[in-house]
NUGU-67706 format. One record per residue (C-alpha): x, y, z. Coordinates in steps of 0.25 Angstrom, whole numbers, plus 2048, in hexadecimal, padded with zeros to 3 digits. Each point is the difference from the previous one (the first is absolute). Layout:
// NUGU-67706
<r><c1>X</c1><c2>Y</c2><c3>Z</c3></r>
...
END
This chain:
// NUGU-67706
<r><c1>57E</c1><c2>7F7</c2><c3>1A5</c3></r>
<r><c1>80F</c1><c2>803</c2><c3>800</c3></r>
<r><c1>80A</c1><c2>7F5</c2><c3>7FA</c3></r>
<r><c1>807</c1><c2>7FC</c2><c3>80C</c3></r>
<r><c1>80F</c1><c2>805</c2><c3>7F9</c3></r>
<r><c1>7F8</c1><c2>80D</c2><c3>801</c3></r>
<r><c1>7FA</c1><c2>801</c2><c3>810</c3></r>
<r><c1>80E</c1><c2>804</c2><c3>806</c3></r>
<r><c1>80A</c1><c2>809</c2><c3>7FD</c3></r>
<r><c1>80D</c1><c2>803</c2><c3>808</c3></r>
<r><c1>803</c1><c2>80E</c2><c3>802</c3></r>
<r><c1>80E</c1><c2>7FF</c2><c3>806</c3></r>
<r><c1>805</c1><c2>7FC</c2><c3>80F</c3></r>
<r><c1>805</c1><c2>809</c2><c3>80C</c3></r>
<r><c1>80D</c1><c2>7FB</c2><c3>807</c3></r>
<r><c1>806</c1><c2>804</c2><c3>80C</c3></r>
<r><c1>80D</c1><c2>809</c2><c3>800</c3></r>
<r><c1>80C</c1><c2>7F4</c2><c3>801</c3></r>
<r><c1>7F5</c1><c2>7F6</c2><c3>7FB</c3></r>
<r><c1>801</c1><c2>7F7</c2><c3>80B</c3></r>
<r><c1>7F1</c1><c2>803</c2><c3>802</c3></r>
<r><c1>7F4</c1><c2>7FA</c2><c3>7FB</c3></r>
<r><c1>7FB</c1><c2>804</c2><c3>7F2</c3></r>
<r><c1>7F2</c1><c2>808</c2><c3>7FE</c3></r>
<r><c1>7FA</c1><c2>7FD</c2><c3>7F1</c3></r>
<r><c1>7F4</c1><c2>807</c2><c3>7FC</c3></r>
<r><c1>7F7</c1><c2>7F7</c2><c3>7FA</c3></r>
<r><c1>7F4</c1><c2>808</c2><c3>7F7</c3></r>
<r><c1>7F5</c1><c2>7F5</c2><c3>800</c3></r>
<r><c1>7F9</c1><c2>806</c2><c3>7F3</c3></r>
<r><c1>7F4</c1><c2>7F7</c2><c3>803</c3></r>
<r><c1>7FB</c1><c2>805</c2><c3>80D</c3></r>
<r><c1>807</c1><c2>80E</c2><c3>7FC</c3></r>
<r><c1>808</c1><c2>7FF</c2><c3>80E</c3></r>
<r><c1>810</c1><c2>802</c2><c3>803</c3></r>
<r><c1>804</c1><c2>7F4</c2><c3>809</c3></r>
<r><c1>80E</c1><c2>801</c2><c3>808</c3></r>
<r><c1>80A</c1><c2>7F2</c2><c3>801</c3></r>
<r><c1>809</c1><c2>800</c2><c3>808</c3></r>
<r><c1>80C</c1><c2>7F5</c2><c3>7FC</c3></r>
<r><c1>80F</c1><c2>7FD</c2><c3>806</c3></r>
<r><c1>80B</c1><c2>809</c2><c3>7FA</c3></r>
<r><c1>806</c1><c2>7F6</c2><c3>7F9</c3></r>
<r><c1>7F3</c1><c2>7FF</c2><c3>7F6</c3></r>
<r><c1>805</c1><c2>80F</c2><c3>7FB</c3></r>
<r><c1>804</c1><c2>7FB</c2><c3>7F4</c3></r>
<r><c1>7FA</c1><c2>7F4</c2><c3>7FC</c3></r>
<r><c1>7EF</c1><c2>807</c2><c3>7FC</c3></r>
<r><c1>7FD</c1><c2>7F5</c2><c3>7F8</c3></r>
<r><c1>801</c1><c2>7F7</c2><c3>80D</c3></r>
<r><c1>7F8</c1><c2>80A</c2><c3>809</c3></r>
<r><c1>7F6</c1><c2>801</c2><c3>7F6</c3></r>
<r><c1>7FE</c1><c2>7F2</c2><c3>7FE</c3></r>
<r><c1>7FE</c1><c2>7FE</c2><c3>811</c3></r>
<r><c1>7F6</c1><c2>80A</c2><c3>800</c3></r>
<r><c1>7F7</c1><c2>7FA</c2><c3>7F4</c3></r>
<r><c1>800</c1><c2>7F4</c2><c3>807</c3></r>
<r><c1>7FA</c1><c2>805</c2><c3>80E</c3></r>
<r><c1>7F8</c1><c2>80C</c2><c3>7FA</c3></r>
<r><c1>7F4</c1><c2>7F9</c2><c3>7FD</c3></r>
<r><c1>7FE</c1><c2>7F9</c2><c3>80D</c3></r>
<r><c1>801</c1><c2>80D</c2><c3>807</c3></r>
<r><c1>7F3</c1><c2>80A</c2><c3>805</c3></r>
<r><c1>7FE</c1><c2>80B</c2><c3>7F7</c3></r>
<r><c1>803</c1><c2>80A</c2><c3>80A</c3></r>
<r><c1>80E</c1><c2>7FE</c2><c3>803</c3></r>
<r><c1>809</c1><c2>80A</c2><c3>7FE</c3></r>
<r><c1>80E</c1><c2>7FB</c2><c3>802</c3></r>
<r><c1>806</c1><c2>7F2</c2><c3>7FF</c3></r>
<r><c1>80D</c1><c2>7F9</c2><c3>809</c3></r>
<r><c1>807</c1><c2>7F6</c2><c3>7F9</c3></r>
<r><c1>80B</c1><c2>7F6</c2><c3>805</c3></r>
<r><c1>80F</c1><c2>7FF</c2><c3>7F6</c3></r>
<r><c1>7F8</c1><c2>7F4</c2><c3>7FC</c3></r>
<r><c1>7F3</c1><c2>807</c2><c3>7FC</c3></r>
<r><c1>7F7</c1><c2>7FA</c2><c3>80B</c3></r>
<r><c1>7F6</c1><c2>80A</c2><c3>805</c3></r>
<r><c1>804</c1><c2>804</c2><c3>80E</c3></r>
<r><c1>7F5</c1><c2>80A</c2><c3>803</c3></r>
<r><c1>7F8</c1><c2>80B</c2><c3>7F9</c3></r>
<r><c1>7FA</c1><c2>80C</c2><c3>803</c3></r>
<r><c1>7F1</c1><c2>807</c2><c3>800</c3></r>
<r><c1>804</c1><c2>80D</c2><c3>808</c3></r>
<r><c1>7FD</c1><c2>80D</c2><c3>7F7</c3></r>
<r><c1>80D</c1><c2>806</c2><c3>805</c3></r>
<r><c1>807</c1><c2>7F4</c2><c3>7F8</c3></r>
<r><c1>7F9</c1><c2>806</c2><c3>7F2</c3></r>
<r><c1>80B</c1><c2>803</c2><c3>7F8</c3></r>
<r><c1>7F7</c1><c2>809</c2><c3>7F6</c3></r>
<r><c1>803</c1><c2>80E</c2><c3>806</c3></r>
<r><c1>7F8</c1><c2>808</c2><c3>7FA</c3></r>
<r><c1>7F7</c1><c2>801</c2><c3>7F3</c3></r>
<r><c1>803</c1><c2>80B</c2><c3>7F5</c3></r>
<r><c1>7F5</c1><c2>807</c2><c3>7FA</c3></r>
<r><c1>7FF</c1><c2>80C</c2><c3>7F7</c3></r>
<r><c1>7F6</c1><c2>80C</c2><c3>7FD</c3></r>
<r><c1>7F9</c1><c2>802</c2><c3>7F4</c3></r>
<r><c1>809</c1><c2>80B</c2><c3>7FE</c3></r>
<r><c1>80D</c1><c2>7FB</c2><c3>802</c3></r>
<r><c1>7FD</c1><c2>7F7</c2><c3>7F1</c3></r>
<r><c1>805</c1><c2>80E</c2><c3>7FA</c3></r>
<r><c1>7F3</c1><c2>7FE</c2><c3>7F6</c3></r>
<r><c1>7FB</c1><c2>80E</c2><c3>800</c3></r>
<r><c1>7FD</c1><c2>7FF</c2><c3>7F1</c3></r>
<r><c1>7F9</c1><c2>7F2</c2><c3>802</c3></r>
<r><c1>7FA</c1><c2>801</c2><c3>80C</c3></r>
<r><c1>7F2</c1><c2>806</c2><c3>7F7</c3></r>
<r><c1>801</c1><c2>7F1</c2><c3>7FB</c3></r>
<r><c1>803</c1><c2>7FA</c2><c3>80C</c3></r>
<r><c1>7F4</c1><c2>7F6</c2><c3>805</c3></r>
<r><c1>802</c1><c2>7FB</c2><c3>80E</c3></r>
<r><c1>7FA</c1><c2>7F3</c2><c3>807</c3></r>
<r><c1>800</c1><c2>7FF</c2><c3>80F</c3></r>
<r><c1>808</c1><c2>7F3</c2><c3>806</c3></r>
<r><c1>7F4</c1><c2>7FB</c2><c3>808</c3></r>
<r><c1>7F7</c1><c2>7FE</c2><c3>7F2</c3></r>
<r><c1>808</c1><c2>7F8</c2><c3>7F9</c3></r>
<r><c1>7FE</c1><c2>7F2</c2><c3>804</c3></r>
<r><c1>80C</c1><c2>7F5</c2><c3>7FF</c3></r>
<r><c1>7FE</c1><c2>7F5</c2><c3>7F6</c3></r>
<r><c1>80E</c1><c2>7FB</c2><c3>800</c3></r>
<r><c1>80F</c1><c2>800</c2><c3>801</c3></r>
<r><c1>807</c1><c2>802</c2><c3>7F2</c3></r>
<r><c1>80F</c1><c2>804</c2><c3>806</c3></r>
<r><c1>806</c1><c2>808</c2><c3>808</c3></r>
<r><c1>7F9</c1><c2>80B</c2><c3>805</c3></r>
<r><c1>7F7</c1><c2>7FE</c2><c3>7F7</c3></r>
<r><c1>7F1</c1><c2>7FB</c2><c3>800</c3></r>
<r><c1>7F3</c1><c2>7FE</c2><c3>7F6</c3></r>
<r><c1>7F4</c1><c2>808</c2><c3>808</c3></r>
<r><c1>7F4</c1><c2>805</c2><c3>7F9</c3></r>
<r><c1>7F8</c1><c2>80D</c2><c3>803</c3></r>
<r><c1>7F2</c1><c2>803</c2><c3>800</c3></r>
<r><c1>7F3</c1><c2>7F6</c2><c3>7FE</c3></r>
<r><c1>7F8</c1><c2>7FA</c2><c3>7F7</c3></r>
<r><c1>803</c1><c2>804</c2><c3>7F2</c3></r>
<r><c1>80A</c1><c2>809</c2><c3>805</c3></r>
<r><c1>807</c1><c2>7F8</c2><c3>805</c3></r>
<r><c1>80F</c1><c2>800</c2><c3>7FA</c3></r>
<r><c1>80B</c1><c2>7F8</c2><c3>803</c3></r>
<r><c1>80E</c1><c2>807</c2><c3>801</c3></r>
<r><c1>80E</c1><c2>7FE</c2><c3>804</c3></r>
<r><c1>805</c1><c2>807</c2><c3>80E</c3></r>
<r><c1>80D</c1><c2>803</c2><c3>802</c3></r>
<r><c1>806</c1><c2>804</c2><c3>80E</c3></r>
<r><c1>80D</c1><c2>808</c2><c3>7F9</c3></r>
<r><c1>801</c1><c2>80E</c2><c3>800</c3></r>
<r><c1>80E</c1><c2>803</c2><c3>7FA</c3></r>
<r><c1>7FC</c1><c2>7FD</c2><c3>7F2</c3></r>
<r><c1>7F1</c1><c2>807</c2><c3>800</c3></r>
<r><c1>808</c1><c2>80D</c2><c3>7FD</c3></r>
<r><c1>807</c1><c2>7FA</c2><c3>7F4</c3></r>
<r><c1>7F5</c1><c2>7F6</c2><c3>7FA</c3></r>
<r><c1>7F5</c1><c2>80D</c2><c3>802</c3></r>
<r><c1>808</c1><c2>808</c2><c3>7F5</c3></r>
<r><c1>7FF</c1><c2>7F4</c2><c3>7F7</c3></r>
<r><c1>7F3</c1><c2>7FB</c2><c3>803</c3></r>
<r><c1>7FB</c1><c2>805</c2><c3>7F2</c3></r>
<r><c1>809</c1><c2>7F8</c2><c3>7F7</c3></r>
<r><c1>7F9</c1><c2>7F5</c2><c3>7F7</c3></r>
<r><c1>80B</c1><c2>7F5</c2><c3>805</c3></r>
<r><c1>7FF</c1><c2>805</c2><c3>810</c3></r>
<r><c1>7F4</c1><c2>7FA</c2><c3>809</c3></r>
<r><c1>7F9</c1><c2>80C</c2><c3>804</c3></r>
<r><c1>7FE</c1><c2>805</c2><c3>80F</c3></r>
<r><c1>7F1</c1><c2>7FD</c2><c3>803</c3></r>
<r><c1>800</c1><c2>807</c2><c3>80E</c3></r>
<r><c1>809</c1><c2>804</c2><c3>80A</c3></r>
<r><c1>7FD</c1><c2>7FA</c2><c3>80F</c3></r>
<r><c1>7FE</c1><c2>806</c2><c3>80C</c3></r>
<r><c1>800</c1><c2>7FE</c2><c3>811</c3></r>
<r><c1>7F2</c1><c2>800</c2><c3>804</c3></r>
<r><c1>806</c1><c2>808</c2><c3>80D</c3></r>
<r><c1>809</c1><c2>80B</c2><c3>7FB</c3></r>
<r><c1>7FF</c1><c2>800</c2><c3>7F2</c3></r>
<r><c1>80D</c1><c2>7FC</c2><c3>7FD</c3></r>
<r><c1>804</c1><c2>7F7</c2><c3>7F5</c3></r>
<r><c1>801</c1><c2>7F4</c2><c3>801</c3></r>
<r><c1>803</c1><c2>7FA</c2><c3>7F1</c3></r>
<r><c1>7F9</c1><c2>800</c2><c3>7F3</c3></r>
<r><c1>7F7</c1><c2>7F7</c2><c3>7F6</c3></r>
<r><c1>802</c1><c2>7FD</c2><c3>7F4</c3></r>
<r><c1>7F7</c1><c2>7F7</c2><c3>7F4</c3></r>
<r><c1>7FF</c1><c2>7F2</c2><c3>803</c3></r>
<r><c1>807</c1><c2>7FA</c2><c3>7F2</c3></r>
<r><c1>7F8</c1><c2>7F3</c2><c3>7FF</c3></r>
<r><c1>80A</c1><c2>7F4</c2><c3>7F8</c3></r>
<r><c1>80C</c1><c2>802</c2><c3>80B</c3></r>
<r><c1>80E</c1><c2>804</c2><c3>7FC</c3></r>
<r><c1>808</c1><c2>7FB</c2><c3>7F4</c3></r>
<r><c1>808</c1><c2>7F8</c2><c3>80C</c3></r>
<r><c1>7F2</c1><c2>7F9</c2><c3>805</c3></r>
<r><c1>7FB</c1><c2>7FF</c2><c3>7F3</c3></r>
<r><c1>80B</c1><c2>7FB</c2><c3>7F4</c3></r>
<r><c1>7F5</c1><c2>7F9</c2><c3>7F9</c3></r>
<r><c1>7FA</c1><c2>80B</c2><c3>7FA</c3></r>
<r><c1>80F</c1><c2>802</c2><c3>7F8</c3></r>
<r><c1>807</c1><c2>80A</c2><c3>7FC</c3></r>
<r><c1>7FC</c1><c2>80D</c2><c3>7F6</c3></r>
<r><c1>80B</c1><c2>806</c2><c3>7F7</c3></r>
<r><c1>7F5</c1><c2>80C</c2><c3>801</c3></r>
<r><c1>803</c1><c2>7FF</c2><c3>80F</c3></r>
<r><c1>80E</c1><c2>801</c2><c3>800</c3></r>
<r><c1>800</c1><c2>80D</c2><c3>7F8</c3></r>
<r><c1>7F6</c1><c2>805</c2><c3>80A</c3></r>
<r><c1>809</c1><c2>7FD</c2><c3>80B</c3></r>
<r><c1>80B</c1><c2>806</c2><c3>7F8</c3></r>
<r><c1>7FA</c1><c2>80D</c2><c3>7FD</c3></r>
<r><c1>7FB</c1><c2>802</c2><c3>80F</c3></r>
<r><c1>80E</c1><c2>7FD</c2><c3>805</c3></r>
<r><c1>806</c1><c2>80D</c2><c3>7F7</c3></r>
<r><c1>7F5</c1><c2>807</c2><c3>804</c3></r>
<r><c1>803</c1><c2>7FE</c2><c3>810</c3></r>
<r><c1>80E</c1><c2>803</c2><c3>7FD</c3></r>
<r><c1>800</c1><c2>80A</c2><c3>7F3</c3></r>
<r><c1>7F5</c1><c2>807</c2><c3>803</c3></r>
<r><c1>7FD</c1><c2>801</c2><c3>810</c3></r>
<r><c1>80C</c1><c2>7FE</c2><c3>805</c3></r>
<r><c1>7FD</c1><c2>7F3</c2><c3>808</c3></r>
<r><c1>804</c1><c2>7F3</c2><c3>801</c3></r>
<r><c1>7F9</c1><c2>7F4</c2><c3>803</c3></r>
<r><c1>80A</c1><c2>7F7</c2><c3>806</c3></r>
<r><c1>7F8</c1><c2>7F4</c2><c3>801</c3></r>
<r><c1>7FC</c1><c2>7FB</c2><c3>7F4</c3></r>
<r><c1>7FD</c1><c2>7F1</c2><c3>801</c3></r>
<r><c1>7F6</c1><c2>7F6</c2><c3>7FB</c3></r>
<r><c1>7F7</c1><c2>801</c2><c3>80B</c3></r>
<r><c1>7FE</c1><c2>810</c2><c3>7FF</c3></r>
<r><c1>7FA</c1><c2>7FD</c2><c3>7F4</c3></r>
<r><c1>7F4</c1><c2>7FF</c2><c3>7FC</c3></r>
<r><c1>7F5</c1><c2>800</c2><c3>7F4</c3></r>
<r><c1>7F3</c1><c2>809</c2><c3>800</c3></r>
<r><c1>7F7</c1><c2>7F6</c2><c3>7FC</c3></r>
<r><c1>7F6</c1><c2>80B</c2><c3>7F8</c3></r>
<r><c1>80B</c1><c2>805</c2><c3>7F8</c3></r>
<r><c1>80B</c1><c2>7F7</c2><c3>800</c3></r>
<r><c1>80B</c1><c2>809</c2><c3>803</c3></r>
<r><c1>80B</c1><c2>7FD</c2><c3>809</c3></r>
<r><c1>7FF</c1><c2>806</c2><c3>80D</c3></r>
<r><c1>80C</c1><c2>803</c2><c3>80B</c3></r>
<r><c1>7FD</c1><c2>801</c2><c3>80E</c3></r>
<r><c1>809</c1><c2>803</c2><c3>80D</c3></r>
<r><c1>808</c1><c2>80C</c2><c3>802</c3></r>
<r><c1>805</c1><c2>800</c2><c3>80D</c3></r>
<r><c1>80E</c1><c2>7FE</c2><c3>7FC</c3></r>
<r><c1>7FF</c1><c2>80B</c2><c3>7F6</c3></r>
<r><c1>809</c1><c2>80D</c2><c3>800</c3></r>
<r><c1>804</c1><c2>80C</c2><c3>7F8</c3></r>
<r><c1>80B</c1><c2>7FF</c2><c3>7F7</c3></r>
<r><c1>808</c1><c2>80B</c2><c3>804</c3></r>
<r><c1>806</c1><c2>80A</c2><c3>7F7</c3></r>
<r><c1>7FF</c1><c2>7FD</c2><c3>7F1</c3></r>
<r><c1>7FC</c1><c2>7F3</c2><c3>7FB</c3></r>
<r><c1>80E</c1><c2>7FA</c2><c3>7FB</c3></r>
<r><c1>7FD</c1><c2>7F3</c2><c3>7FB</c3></r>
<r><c1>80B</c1><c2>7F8</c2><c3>7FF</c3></r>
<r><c1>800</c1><c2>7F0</c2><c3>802</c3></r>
<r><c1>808</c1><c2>804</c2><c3>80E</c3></r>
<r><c1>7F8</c1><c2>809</c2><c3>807</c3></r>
<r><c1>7F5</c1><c2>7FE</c2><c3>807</c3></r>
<r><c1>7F5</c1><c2>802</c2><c3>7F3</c3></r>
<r><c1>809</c1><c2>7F4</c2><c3>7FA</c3></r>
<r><c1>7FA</c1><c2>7F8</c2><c3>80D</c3></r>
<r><c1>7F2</c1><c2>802</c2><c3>7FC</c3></r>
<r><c1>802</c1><c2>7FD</c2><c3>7F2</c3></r>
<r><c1>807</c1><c2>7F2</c2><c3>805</c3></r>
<r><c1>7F4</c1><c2>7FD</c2><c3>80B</c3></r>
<r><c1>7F8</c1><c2>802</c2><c3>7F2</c3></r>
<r><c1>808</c1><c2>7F6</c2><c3>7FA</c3></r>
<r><c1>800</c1><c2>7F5</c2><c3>80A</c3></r>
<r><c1>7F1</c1><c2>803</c2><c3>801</c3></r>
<r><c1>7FE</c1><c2>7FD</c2><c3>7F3</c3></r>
<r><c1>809</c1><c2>7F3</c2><c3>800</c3></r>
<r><c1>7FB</c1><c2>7FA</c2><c3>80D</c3></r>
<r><c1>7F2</c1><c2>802</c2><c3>7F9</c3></r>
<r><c1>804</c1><c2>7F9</c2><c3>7F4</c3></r>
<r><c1>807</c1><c2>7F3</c2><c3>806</c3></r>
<r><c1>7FC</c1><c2>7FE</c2><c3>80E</c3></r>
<r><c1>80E</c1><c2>801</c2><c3>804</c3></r>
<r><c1>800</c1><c2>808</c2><c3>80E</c3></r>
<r><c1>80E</c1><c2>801</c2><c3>803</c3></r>
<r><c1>801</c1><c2>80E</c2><c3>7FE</c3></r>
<r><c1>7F2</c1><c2>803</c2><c3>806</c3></r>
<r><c1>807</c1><c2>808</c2><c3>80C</c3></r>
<r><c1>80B</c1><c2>806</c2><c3>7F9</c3></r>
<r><c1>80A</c1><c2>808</c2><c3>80B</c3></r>
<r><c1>802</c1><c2>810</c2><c3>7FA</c3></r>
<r><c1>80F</c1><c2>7FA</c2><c3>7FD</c3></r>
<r><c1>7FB</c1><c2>7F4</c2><c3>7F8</c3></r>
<r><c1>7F6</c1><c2>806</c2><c3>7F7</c3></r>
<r><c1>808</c1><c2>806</c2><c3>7F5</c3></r>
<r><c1>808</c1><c2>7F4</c2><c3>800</c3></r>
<r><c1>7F5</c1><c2>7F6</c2><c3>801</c3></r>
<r><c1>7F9</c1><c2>808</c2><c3>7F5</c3></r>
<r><c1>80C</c1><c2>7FF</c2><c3>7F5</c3></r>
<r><c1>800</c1><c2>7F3</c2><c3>805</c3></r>
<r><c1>7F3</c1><c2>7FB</c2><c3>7FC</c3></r>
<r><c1>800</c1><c2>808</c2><c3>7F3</c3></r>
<r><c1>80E</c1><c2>7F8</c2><c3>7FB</c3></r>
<r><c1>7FA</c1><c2>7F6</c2><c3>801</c3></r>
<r><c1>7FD</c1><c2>7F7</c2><c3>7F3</c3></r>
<r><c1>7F2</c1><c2>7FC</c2><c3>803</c3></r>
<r><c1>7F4</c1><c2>804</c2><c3>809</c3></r>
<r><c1>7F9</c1><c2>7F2</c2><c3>801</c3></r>
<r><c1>7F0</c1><c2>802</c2><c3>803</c3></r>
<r><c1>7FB</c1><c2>7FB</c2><c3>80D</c3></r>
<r><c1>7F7</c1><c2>7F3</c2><c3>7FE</c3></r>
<r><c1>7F1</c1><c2>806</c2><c3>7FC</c3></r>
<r><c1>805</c1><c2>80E</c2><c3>7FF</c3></r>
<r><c1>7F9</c1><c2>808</c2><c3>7F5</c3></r>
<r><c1>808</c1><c2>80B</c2><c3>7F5</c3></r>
<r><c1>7FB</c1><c2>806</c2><c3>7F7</c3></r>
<r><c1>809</c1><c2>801</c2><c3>7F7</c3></r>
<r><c1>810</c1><c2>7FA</c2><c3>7FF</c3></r>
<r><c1>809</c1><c2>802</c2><c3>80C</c3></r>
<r><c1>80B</c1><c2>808</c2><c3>7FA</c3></r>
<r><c1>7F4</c1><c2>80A</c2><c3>7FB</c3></r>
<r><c1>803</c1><c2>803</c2><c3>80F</c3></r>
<r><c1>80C</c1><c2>7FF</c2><c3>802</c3></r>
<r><c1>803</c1><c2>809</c2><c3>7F6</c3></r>
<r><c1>7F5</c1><c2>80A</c2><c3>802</c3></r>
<r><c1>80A</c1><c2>802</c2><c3>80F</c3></r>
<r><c1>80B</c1><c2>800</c2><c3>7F9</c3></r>
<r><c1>7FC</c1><c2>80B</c2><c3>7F8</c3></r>
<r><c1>7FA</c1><c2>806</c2><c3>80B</c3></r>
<r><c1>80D</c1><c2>800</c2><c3>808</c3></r>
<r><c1>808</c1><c2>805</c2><c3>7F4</c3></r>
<r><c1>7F8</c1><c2>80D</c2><c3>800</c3></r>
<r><c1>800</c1><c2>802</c2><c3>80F</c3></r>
<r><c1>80C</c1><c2>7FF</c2><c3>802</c3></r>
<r><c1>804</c1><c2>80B</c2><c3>7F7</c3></r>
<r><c1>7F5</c1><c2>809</c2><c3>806</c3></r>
<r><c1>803</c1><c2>80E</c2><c3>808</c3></r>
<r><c1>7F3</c1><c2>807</c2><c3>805</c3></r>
<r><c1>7FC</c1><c2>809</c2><c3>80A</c3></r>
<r><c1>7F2</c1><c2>7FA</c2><c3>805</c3></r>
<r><c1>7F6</c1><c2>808</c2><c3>7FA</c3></r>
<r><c1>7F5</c1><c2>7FE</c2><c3>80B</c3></r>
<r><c1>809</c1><c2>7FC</c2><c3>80D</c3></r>
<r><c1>7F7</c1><c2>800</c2><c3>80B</c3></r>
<r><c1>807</c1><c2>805</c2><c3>80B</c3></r>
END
């Protein structure tokens, strides 16, 4: 079940030409997986936190089959909506096998049809635990309904540090994609789970597979943050997950501290730090912040352990292993040797 922080998400608001009107935010209820329409007074435009406070407060009271909310200036629930005309959820993009641009892969490709899996649970957004098949072969996987990212995480499915695509997911009407799967990694995230501590090993793991992202393929992750990390629990390698906010780095890969390279280095840095202490002030770090924040957290005098978290060695073996790290990147000037287009 989803943490209740993670059941909504507000995409943005519609207001009418003068803004005299009322004000139209889409609501994504990750939960039910539905869009839902409120409608509020003009005057609530710029005050989201307000808005989004009303509507957590009636949503639970409501039927599940509403598709657009009324609410008063002082957020009372004037009325609501279950006419299918109201559903603000326009239309559902799905892609073709062929539009993944996979022609080398798709020899590789398994494929699993969307009415097979069966629905365990909700892990976050868009995302699910399902299993496939019966009796001993059964397996439990993760389901993702993103597309954008398939085309990017496909190319680096073989890397030792990279959850591998299990299957790719299909409508059972039209044979269109619907998302993917990928292994269930027993143990949770390093966000879920920080008593398991924190490997030197594993910081050079994550190290490595951030150069080879952005020296070798081109790509950078963008997203780099405790709960994207995880541990096989056969091997005990560090393992990344979620690439939807992923992209190429365009051109050469200039990696200096001020370009956009220098921003995954920092997410790695805060990464490692938040990890370390518990402190998760710079857990959603703003593109403009993380450079800063980054130099930041590394002038700092000392790095205090969280209560209960585990190191395998002293505290400034890691800091200095980044600052090492850094020092070389920040000299480096490579084309990408493997950039996946």
């Amino acid at each position: 079940m989803l943490k209740d922080m993670d059941k909504y998400c507000f995409l943005g608001c519609l207001i009418e030409i003068g803004g005299r009107g009322p004000v139209i935010w889409q609501v994504m209820d990750w939960d039910r997986r539905r869009m839902i329409s409120l409608v509020t007074d003009a005057e609530h435009q710029e005050d989201p936190v307000q808005v989004i406070a009303h509507f957590k407060r009636h949503i639970k009271t409501l039927p599940l089959d509403i598709y657009q909310i009324h609410m008063s200036e002082r957020g009372d629930l004037l009325r609501v909506s279950t006419d299918p005309k109201d559903d603000p959820w326009i239309i559902i993009w799905r892609f073709e096998m062929e539009d993944l641009q996979l022609e080398k892969l798709l020899s590789g490709v398994e494929i699993v049809i969307r009415i097979e899996l069966c629905e365990i649970s909700r892990l976050a957004w868009g995302v699910d635990l399902v299993s496939y098949g019966t009796g001993e072969a059964e397996k439990r996987v993760v389901f993702k309904y993103a597309l954008t990212e398939l085309n990017v995480w496909m190319w680096l499915s073989h890397h030792p540090n990279i959850v591998p695509i299990d299957r790719i997911v299909l409508d059972e009407i039209r044979g269109q994609i619907v998302g993917f799967t990928t292994p269930n990694i027993s143990g949770g995230s390093l966000e879920d789970n920080p008593s398991r501590g924190f490997k030197l090993k594993w910081l050079k793991q994550l190290i490595q597979l951030v150069d080879d992202l952005n020296l070798r393929y081109g790509v950078i992750h963008d997203n780099i943050i405790p709960r994207h990390l995880l541990v096989d629990p056969e091997t005990d390698d560090l393992l990344l997950i979620n690439f939807n906010f992923s992209r190429r780095i365009a051109g050469p890969v200039r990696l200096f501290i001020f370009d956009i390279s220098g921003q995954e280095m920092a997410l790695v840095i805060l990464t490692v730090y938040i990890i370390i202490t518990g402190e998760k002030r710079f857990q959603y770090t703003h593109d403009t912040e993380k450079i800063s924040n980054a130099a930041a957290v590394m002038e700092l005098e000392e790095w205090t352990p969280a209560p209960g978290m585990i190191l395998d060695h002293p505290v400034s073996a890691y800091r200095s292993l980044l600052e090492e790290w850094t020092r070389q990147r920040r000299a480096a000037h490579v084309e990408a040797r493997e950039c996946i287009n």
